[in-house]
Backbone as ProteinMPNN parsed JSONL, in Angstrom:
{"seq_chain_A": "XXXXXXXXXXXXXXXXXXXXXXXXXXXXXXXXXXXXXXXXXXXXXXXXXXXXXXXXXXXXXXXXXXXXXXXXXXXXXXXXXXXXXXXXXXXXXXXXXXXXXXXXXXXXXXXXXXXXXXXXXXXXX", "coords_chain_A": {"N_chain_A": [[0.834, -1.181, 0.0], [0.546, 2.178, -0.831], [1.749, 5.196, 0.641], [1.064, 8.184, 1.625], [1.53, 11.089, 2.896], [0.336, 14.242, 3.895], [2.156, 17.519, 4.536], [0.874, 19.058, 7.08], [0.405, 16.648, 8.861], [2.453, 15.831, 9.768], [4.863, 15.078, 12.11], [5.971, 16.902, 14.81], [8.472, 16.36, 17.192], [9.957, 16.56, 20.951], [12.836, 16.714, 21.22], [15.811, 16.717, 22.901], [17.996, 19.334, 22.368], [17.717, 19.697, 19.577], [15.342, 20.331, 16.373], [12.682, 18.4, 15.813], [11.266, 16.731, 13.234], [9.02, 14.95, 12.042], [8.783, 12.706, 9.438], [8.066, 10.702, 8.027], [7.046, 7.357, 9.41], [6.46, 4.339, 11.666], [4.186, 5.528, 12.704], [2.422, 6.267, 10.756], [2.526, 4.236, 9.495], [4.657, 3.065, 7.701], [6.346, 0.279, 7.31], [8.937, 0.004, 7.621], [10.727, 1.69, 7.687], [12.311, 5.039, 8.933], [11.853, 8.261, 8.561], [13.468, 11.83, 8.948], [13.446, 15.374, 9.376], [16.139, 16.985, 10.613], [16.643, 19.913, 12.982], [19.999, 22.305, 13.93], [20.406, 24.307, 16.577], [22.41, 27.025, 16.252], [25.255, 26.904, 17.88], [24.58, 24.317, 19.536], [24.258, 21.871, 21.842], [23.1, 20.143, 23.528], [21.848, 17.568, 23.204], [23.142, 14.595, 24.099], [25.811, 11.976, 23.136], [25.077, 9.311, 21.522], [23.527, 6.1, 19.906], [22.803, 3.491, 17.712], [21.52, 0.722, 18.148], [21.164, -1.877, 16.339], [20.73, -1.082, 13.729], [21.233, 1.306, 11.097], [22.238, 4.807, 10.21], [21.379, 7.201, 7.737], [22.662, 10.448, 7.206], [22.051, 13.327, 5.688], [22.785, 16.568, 4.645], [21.21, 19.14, 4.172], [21.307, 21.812, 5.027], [23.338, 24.357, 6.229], [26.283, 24.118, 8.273], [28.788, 22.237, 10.43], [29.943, 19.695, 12.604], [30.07, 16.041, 12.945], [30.863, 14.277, 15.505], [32.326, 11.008, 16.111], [32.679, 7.774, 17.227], [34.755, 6.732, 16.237], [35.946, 8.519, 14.705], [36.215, 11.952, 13.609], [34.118, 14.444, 11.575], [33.858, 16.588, 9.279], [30.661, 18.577, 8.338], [29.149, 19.771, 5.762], [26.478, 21.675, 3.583], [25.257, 19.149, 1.546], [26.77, 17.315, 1.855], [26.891, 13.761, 2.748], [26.065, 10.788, 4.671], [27.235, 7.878, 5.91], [26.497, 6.233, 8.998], [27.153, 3.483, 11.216], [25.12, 0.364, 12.492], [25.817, 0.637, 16.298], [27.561, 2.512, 16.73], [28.746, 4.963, 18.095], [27.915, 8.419, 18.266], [27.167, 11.484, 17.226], [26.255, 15.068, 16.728], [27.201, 18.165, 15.692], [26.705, 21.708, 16.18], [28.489, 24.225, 14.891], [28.575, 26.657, 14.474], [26.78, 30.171, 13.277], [24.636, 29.832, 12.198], [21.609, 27.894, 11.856], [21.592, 24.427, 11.308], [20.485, 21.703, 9.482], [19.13, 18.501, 8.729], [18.85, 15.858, 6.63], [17.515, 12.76, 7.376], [17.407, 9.003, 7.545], [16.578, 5.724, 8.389], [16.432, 2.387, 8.496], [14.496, 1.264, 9.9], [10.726, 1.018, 11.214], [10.73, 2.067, 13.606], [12.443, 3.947, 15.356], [12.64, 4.419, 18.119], [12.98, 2.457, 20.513], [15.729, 1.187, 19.382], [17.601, 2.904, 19.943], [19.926, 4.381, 22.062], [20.762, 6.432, 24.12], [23.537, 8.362, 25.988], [24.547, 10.478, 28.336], [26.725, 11.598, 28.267], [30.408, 11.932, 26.248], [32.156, 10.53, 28.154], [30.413, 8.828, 29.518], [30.848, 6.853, 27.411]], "CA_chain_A": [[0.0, 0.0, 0.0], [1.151, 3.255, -0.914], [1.236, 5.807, 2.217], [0.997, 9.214, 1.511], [1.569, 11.837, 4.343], [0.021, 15.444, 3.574], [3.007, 17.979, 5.438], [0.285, 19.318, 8.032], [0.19, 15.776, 9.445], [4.495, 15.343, 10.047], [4.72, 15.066, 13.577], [7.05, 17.568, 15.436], [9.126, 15.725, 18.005], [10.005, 17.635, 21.338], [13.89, 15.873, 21.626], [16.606, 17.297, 23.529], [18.813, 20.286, 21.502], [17.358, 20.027, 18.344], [13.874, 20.237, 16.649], [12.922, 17.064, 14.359], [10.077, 16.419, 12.257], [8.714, 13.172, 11.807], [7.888, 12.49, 7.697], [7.545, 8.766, 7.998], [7.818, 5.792, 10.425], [5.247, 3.209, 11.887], [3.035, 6.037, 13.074], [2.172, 6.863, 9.229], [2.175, 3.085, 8.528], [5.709, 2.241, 7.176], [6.734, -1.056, 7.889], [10.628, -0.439, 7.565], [11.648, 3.531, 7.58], [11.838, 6.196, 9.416], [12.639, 9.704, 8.012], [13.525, 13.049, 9.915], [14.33, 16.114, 8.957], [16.363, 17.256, 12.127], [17.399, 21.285, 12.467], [20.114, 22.081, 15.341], [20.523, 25.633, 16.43], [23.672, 27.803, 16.643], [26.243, 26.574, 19.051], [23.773, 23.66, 20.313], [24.985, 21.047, 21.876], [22.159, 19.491, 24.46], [22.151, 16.027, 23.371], [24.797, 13.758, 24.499], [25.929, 11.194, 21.844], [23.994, 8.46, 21.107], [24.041, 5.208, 18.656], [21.583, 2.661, 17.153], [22.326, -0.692, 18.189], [20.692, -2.837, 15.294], [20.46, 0.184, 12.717], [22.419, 2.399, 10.432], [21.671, 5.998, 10.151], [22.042, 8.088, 6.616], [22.834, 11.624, 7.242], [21.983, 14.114, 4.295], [23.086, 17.912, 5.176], [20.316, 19.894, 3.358], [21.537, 23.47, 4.656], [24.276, 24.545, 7.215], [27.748, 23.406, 8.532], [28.893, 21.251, 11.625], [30.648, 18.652, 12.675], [29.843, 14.62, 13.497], [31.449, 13.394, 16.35], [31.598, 9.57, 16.336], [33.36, 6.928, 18.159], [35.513, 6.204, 14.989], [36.605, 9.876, 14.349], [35.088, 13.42, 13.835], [33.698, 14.232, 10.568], [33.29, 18.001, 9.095], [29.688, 18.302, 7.989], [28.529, 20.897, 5.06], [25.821, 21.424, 2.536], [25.318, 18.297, 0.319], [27.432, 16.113, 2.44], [25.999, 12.711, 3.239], [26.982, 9.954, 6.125], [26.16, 6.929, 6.842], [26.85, 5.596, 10.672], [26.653, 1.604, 11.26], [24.776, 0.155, 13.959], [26.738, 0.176, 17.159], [28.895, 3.402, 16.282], [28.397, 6.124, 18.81], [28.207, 9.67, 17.233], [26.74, 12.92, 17.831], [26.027, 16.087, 15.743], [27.09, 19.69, 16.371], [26.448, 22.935, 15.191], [29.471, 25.071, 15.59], [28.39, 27.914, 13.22], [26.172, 30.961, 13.867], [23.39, 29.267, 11.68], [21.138, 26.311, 11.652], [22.11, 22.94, 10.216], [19.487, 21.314, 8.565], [19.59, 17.451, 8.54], [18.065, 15.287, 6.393], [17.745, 11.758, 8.659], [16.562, 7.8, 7.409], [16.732, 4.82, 9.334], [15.861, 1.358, 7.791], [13.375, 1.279, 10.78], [9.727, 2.146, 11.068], [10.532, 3.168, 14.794], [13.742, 3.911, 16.277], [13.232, 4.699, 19.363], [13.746, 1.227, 20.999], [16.862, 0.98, 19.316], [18.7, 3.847, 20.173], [20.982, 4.13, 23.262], [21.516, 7.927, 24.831], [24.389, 8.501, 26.674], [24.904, 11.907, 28.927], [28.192, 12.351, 27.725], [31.706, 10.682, 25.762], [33.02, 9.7, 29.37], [29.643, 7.603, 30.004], [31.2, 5.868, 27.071]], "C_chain_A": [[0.88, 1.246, 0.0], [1.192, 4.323, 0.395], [1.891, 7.102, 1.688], [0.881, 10.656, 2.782], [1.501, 13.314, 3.768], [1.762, 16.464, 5.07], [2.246, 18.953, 6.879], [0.384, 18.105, 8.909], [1.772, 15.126, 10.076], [4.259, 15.975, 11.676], [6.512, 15.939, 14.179], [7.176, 16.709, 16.582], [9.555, 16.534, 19.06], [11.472, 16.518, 21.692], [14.997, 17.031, 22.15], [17.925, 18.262, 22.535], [18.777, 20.455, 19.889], [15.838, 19.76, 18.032], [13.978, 19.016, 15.149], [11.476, 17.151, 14.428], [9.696, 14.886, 11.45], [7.996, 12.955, 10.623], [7.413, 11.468, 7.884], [8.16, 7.855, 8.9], [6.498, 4.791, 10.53], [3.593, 4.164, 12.034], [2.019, 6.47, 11.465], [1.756, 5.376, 8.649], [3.531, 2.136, 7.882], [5.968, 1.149, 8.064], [8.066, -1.211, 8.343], [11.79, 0.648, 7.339], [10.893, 4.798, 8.235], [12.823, 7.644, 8.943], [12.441, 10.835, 8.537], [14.254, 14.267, 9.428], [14.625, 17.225, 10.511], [16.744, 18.36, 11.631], [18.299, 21.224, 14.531], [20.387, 23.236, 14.99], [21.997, 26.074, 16.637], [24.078, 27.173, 18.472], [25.322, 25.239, 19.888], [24.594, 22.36, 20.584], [24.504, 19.997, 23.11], [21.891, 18.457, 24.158], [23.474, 15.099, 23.062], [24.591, 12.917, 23.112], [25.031, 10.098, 22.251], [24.404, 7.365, 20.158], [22.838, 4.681, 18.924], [22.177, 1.195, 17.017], [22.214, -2.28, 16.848], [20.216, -2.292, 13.846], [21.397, 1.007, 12.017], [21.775, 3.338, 10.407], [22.763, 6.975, 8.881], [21.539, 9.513, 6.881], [23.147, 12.242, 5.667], [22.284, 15.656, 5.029], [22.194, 18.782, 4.388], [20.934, 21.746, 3.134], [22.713, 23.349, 6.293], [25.792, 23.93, 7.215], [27.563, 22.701, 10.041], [29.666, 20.473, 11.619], [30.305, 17.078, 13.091], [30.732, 14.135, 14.1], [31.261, 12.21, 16.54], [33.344, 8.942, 17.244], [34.745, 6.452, 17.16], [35.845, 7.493, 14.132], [35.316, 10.841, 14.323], [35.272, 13.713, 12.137], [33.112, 15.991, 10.18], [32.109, 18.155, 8.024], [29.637, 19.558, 6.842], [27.252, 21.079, 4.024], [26.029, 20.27, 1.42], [25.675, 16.911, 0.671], [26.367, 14.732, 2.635], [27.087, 11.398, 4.25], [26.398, 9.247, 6.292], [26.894, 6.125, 7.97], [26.236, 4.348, 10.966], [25.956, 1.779, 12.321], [25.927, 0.181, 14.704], [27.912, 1.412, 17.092], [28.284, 5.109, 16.714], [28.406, 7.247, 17.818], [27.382, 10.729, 18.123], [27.361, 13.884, 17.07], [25.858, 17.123, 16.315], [26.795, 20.521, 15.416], [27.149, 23.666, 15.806], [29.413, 26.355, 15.096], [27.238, 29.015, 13.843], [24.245, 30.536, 13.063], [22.842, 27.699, 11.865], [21.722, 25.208, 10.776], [20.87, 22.255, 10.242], [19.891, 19.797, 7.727], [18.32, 16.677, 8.273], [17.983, 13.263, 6.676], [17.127, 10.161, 7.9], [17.159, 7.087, 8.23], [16.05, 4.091, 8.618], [14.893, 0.882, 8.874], [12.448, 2.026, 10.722], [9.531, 2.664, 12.04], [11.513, 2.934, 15.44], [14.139, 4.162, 17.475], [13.439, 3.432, 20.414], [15.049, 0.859, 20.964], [18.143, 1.763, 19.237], [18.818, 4.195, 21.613], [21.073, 5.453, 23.251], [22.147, 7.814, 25.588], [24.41, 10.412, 27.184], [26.118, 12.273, 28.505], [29.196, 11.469, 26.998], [32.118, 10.374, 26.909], [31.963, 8.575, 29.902], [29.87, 6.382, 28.671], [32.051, 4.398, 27.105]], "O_chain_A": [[1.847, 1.335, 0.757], [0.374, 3.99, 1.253], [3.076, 7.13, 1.354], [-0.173, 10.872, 3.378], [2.505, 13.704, 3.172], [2.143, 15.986, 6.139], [3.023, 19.507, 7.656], [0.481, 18.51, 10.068], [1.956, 14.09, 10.715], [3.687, 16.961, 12.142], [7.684, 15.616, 13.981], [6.135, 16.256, 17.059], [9.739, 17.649, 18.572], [11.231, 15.534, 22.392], [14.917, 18.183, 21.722], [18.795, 17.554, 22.03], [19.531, 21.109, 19.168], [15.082, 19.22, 18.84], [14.704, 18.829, 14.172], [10.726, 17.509, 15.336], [10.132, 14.151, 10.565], [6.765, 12.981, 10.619], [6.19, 11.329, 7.906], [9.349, 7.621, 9.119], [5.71, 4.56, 9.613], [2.451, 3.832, 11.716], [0.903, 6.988, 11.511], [0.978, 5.189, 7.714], [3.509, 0.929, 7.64], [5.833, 1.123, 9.287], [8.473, -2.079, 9.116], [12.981, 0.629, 7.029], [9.774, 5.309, 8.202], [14.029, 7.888, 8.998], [11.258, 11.122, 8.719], [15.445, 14.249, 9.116], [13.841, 17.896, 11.182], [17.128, 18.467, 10.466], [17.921, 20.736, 15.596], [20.602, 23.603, 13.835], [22.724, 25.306, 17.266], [23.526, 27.083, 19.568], [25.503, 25.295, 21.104], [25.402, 21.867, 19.796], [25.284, 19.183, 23.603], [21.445, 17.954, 25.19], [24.347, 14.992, 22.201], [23.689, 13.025, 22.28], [24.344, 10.107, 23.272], [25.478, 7.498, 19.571], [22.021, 4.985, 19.793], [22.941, 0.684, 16.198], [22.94, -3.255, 16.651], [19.517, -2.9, 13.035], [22.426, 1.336, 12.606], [20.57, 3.136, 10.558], [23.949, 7.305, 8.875], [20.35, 9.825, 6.827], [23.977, 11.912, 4.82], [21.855, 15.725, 6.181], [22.979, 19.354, 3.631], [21.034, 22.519, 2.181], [22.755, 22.449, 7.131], [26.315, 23.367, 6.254], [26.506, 22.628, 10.666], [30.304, 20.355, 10.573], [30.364, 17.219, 14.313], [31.564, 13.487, 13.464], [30.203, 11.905, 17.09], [34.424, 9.411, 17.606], [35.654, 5.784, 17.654], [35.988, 7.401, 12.912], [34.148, 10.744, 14.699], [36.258, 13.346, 11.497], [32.133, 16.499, 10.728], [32.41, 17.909, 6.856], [30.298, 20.508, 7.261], [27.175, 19.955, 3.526], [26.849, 20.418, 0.513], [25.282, 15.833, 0.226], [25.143, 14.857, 2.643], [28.3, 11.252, 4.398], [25.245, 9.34, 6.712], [27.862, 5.415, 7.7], [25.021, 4.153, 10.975], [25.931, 2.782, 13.034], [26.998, -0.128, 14.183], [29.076, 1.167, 17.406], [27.717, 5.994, 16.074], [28.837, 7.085, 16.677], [27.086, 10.736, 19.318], [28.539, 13.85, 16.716], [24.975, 17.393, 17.129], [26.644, 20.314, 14.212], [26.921, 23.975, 16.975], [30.321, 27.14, 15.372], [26.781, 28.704, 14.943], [23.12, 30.906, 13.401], [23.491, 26.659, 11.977], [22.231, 25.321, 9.661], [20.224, 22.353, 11.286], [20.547, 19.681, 6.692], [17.278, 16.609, 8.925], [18.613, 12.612, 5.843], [15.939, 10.379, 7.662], [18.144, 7.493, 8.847], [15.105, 4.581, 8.0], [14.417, -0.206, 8.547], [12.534, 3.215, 10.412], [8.657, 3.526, 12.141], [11.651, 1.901, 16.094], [15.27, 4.193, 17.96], [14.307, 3.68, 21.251], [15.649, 0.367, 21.92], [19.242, 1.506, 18.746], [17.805, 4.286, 22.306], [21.557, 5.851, 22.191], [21.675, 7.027, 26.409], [24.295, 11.352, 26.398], [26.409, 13.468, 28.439], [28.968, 10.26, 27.046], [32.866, 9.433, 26.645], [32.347, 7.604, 30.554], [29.321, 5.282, 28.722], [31.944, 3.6, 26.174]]}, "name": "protein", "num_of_chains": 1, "seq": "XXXXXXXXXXXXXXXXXXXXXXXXXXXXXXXXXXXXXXXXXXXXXXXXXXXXXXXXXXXXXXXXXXXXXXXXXXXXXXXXXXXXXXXXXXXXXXXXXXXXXXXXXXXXXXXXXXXXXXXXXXXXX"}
């Protein structure tokens, strides 16, 4: 079945240092993806790193700069860029710039929040 999601119906997310927008996951119906278009603000830096234990995550950069901190190096983010982070491979996304970054987010899951791990900081790694 096809699943069509009008953009009045994208579910704003209230998550810790950035604002995300929920296009598609289970709540819409997908069986096997979830897509986000995350924005983080100037200098933000309120969620600790994080990973996806049974998941990969493809990072698209739509608008802004930044950097990706992962467990397996640091990664300078810009317009266009794209990233993809295995399961199991800590990371975390800054915004070191005076503008928004503007991230476009999938997950081969139709709901990721089971399988993602928050950490308060790199030393609770």
């Amino acid at each position: 079945m096809v699943i069509k999601v009008n953009s009045d119906k994208n579910i704003q997310l209230s998550l810790p240092g950035r604002n995300s927008t929920e296009l598609m996951s289970e709540v819409f119906g997908s069986k096997s993806t979830t897509v986000r278009i995350v924005e983080i603000g100037p200098e933000s830096s309120d969620r600790g790193p994080h990973f996806h234990d049974q998941f990969e995550e493809v990072i698209y950069v739509l608008e802004g700069s930044g950097f990706l901190k992962t467990s397996q190096g640091q990664f300078s983010l810009t317009t266009g860029d794209t990233v993809c982070v295995p399961a199991g491979v800590l990371h975390q996304t800054f915004n070191n710039v005076g503008e928004i970054i503007r991230l476009f987010c999938i997950f081969p899951i139709s709901q990721i929040k089971n399988g993602t791990i928050e950490l308060e900081s790199w030393n609770d790694a």
